[in-house]
C-alpha positions in Angstrom: -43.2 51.0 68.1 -41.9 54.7 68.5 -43.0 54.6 72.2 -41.4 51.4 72.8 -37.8 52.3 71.4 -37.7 56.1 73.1 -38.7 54.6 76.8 -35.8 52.2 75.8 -33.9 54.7 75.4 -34.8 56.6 77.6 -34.4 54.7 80.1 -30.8 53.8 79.3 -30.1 57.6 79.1 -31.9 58.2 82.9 -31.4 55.5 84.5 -28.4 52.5 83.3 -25.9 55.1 82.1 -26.0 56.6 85.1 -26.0 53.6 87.6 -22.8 52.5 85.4 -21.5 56.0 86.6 -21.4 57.2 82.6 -22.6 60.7 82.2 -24.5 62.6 80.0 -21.7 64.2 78.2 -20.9 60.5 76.7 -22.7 60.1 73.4 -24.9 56.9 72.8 -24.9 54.7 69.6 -27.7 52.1 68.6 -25.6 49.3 67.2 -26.8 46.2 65.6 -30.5 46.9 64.9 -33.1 45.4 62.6 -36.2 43.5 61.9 -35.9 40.7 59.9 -38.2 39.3 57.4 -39.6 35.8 57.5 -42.7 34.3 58.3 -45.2 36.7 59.2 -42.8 39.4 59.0 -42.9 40.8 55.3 -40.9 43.1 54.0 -43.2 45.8 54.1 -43.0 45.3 57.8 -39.3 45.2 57.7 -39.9 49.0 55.9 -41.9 50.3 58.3 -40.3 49.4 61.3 -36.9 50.6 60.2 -38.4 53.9 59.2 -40.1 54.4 62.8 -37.2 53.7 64.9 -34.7 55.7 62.6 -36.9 58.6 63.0 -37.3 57.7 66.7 -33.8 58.2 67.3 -33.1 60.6 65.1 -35.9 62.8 67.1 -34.4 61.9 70.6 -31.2 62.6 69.6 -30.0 66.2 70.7 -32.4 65.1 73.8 -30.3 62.3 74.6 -27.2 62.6 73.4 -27.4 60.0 70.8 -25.0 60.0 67.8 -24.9 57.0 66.0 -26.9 54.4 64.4 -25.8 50.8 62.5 -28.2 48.7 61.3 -27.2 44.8 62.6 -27.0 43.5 58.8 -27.1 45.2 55.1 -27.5 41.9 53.4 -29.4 38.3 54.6 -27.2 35.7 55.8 -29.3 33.0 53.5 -32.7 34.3 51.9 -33.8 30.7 51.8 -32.9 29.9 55.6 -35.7 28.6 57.7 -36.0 30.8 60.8 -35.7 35.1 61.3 -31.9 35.0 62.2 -30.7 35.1 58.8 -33.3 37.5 57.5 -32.2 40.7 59.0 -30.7 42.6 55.8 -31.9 45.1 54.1 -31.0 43.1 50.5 -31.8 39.4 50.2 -28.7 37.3 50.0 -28.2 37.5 46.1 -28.3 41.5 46.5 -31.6 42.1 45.1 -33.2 45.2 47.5 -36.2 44.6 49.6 -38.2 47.4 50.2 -36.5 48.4 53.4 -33.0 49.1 51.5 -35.2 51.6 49.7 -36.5 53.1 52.9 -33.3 53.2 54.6 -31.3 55.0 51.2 -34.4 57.5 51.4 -33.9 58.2 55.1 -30.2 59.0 54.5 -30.8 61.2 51.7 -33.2 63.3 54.2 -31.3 63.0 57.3 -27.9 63.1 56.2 -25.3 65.4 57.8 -22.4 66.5 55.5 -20.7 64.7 52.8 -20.7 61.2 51.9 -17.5 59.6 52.0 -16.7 58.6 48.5 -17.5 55.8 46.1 -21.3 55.5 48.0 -23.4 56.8 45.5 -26.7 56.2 46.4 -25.8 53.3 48.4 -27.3 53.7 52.0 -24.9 50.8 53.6 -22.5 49.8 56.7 -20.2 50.2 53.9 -21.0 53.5 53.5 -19.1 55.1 56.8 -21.6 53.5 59.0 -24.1 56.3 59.2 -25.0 58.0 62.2 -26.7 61.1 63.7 -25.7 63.8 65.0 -28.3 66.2 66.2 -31.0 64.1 64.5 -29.2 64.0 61.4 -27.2 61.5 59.6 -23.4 62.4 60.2 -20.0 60.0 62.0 -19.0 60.4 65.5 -18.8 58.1 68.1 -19.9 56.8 71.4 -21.2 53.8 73.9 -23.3 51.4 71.9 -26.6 50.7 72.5 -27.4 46.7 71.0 -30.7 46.6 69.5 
């Protein structure tokens, strides 16, 4: 999984940002990612993935010029829904965590840049000032997005 989201973006650094005549000096965001839970996809999954391709791009990150990182949902459309579409928060839909809202909380508590805008607690949300990374750590900025 790590190798498959740096040549992603990798490649979007090297060789699309470029073709679209953007330069280096333009910071990228990864917008709108997740792996939902649902069949065959527990939530342990859900955990692990989120906590490889954070670190992914928090590690490429000075490298390529990446400053930002949104997850696509903090909370399941319908926990009951058949299908993955509505599966992609980190909270089921009645707010209950599933492990990934855990992993996610603890990777902004290590990664975090700075202060965190107030009334979050320890609430690791969209809500939250939309995290994102600055140097390979959790800050705000901004940038061309990057759908994942």
């Amino acid at each position: 999984m790590a190798d498959a989201v740096a040549a992603v973006l990798t490649a979007f650094r090297r060789t699309s940002l470029p073709l679209a005549g953007i330069p280096d000096t333009v910071p990228i965001r990864v917008c709108e990612n997740g792996w939902p839970t649902g069949p065959g996809r527990g939530e342990q999954r859900q955990a692990a993935v989120l906590d490889t391709v954070v670190r992914t791009v928090a590690a490429l990150a000075g490298e390529l010029n990446i400053d930002g990182y949104s997850l696509f949902a903090l909370r399941d459309a319908d926990s009951h829904a058949e299908g993955l579409f509505p599966h992609f928060g980190l909270l089921h839909d009645d707010y209950t965590p599933k492990q990934a809202f855990r992993t996610y909380r603890d990777l902004i508590e290590e990664l975090h840049v700075g202060d965190r805008p107030s009334g979050c607690g320890d609430w690791a949300s969209s809500d939250c000032g939309g995290r994102v990374l600055e140097n390979g750590r959790f800050g705000r900025s901004g940038g061309v997005g990057v759908a994942g």
